[in-house]
C-alpha positions in Angstrom: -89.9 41.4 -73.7 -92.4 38.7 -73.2 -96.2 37.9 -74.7 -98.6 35.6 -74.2 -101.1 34.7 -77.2 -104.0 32.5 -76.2 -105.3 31.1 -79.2 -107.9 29.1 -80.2 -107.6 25.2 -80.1 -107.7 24.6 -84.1 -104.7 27.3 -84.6 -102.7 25.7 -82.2 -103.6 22.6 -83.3 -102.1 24.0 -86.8 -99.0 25.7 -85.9 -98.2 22.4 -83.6 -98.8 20.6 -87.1 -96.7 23.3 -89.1 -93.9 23.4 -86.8 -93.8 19.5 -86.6 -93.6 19.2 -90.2 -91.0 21.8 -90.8 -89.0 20.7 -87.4 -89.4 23.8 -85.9 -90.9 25.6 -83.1 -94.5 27.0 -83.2 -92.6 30.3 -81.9 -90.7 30.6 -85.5 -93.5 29.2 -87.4 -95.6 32.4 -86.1 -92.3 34.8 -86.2 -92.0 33.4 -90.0 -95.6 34.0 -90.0 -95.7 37.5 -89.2 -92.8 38.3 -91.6 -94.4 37.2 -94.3 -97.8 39.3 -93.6 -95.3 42.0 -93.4 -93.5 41.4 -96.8 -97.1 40.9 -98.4 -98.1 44.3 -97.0 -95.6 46.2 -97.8 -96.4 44.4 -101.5 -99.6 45.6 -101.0 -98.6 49.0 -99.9 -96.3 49.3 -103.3 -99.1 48.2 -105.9 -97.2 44.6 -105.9 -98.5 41.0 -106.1 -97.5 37.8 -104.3 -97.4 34.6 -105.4 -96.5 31.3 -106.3 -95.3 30.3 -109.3 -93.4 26.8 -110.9 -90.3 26.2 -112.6 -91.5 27.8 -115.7 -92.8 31.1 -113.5 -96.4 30.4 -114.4 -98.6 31.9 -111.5 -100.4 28.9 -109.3 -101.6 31.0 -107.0 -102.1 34.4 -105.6 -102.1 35.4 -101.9 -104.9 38.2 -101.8 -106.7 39.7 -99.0 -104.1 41.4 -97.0 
């Protein structure tokens, strides 16, 4: 199966960025994308939280709003 997303020029502009600087495809940076909206609403769907955290698993930030 095929799709076509048109997008707006300042999220292409980004995933062009994100794929360059990961040396990738803007293709996987939105499949990578998507599977992390997944994992963060299934998270969401089990009462969980997502986040990052450093070495010693203090909590820099939270992703919220999904």
């Amino acid at each position: 199966m095929s799709m076509t997303v048109e997008v707006s020029p300042a999220l292409n502009a980004k995933l062009h960025q994100f794929a360059e600087l990961n040396g990738t495809t803007m293709d996987t940076v939105l499949l990578k994308a998507l599977t992390l909206y997944g994992i963060a609403s299934q998270a969401k769907i089990d009462n969980q939280r997502i986040g990052v955290v450093d070495a010693n698993q203090q909590l820099l930030a939270e992703v919220t709003g999904i």
